[in-house]
N, C-alpha and C positions, 0 to 999 in steps of 0.2 A: 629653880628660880621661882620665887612666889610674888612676881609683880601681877599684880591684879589687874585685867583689862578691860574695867569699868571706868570710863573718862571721868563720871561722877566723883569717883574717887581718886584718882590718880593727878587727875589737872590741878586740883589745890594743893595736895601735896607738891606734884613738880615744882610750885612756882618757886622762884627764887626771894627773897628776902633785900629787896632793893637797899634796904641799911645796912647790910651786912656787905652790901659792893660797896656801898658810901665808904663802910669804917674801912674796907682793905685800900680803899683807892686814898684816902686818909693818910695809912699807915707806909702807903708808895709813896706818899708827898712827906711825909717824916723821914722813911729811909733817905731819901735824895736830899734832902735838909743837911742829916747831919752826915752824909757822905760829902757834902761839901763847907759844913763844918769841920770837922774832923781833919788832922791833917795827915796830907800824903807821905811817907816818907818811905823811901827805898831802901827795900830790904826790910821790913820788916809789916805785922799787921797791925790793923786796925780792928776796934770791937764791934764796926759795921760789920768785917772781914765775915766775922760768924752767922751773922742773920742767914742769910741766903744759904747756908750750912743747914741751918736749925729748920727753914721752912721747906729744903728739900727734903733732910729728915724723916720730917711730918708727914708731908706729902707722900711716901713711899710706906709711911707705916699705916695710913693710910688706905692705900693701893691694896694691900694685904688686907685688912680687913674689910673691903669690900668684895674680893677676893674670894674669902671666908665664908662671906655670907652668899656667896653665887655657885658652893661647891659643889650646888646639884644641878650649874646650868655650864656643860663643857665649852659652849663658846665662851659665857660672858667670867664665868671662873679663869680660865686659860687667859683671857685677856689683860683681866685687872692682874693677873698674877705677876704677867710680862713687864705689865706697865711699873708695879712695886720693883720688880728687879732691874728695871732700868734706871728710875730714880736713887734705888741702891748703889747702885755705879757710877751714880752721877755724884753722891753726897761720897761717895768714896777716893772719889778724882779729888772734892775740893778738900779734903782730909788731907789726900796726899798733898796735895798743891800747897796748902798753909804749913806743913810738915815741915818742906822744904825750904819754905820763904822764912818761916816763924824757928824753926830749930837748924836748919842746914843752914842757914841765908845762903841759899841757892837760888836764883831765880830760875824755875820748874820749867822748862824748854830747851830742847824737848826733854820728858821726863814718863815715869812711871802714868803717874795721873792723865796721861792724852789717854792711854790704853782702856780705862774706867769711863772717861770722857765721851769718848768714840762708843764704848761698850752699850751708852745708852740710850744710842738713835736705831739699832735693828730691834730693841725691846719693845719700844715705844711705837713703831710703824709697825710690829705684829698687832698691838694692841689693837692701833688704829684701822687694822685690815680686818682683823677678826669681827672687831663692832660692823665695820660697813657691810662688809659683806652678810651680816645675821640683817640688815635691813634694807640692803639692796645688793641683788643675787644677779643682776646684770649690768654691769657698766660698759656705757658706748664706747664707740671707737674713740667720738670724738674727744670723751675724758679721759679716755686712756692716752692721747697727744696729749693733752695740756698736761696729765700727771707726769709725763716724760720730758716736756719741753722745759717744765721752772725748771729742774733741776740740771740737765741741761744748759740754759743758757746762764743760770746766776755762778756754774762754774766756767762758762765763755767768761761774764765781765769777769770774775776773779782773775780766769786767766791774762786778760785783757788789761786791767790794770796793773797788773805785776809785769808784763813784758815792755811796759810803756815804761818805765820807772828805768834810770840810769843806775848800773851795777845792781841790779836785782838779784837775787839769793836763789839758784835753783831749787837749793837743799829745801829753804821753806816753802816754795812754792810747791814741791812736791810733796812735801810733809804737810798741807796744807789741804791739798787738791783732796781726798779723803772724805775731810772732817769738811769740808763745804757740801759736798756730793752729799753725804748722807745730810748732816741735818737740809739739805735742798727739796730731799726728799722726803725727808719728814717733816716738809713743810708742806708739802705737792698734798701729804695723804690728809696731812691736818685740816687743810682748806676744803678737799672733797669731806671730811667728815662734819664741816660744821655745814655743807649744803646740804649732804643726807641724814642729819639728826635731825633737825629741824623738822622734819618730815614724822617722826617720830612720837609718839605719846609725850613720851618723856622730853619735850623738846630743848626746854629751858637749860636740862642739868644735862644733857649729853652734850648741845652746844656750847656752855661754860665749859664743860671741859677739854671741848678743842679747839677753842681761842687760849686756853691756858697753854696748851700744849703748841700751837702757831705761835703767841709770842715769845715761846722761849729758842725755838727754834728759832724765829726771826731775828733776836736779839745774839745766837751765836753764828748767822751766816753775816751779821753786820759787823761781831766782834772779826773773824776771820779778814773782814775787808779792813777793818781799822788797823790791823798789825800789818797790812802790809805794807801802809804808808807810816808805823809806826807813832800812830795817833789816838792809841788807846789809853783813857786813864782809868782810874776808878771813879773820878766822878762823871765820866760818859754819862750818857742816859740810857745804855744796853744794861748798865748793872740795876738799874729800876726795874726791867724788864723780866730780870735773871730772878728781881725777890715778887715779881706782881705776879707771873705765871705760875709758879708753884701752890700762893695764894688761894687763885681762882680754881686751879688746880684739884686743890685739899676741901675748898668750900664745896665745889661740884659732887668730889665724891664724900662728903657728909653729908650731904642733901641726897643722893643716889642710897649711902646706908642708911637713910632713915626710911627711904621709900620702899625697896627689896623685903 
């Protein structure tokens, strides 16, 4: 790793580019625009359908090349690596998912694509363990409760609102229970990493990068509640979520490969 531990140097680099949040947060008010232009029609896609394809994409090719450039530092190499192949699994879920919707007119549930889906919350919370622990080598008891309790209690209300509900579906609830748990939990480690970057040299680009990574989680433990009461569409505001994180995501680590 060749980050230079002169703050002289390193703090202007860090910083972020407050226009370049403008133009992304811009382009989340464009995507939600014409996702509610555009119209919905079942069984088949939409040309928003791919954004959120293209900017995971990026994102993961990305991850690899920051990856690249860290292959003489085994934590922070390991890391980014995991993080690129989670996002891989994750652009490969909605590959399949459009697959089906767009060539089978299948509606994908359950289907191959949860398996890719799923594949890329143990990637991503390696990532996020590997980083913390290179900058903090103790965690208390008392973060070790809070890190066990989200995930924990947000699969209580899931379960909670699915037993309250007349004729409820065990098959989903249990095919559900999973895919809450983890990303719950890759939300537990996201929120401890944006309190211990901060602490960090690099403060600015390691904490974009996990709020990029907490809203995307947050946005699939809110999709998972919205299907249960069958109230998800596409123009939710979780699919804003699903194209802003990857975003912040991709900018973080451009800013990270300029800096290394």
């Amino acid at each position: 790793m060749s980050v230079s531990t002169d703050e002289n140097t390193i703090e202007p680099k860090s910083r972020l580019n407050y226009k370049v949040l403008f133009l992304i947060a811009g382009l989340a008010v464009i995507y939600q625009t014409f996702n509610y232009i555009l119209p919905e029609k079942e069984g088949e896609l939409s040309p928003i359908d791919f954004v959120v394809l293209v900017a995971v994409m990026v994102c993961a090719i990305a991850s690899f090349l920051v990856s690249k450039r860290y292959e003489r530092s085994e934590v922070f190499g390991q890391a980014y690596l995991a993080l690129g192949i989670g996002f891989t699994a994750y652009a490969i879920g909605e590959i399949v998912w459009d697959y089906y919707i767009g060539v089978l007119k299948i509606y994908p549930y359950p289907s191959i694509a949860d398996i890719f889906f799923f594949a890329q919350y143990p990637f991503i919370i390696f990532h996020l363990i590997r980083n913390i622990k290179f900058f903090k080598r103790k965690i208390s008891t008392m973060t070790i409760i809070w890190l066990a309790a989200i995930p924990v209690a947000l699969v209580l209300i899931y379960s909670y609102f699915t037993f309250i509900q007349v004729g409820y579906d065990l098959f989903d609830y249990y095919y559900g229970v999973p895919f809450v748990a983890a990303s719950a939990t890759t939300l537990s480690f996201a929120i401890l990493g944006m309190q211990v970057f901060r602490q960090s040299l690099l403060a600015s680009v390691w904490s974009l990068l996990a709020v990029g990574i907490f809203l995307n989680t947050f946005a699939d433990i809110n999709y998972y509640h919205l299907e249960i009461f069958g109230l998800y569409t596409r123009t939710h505001w979780v699919n804003v979520l699903w194209f802003l994180a990857p975003l912040l995501i991709t900018y973080s680590l451009y800013r990270h490969y300029k800096i290394i």
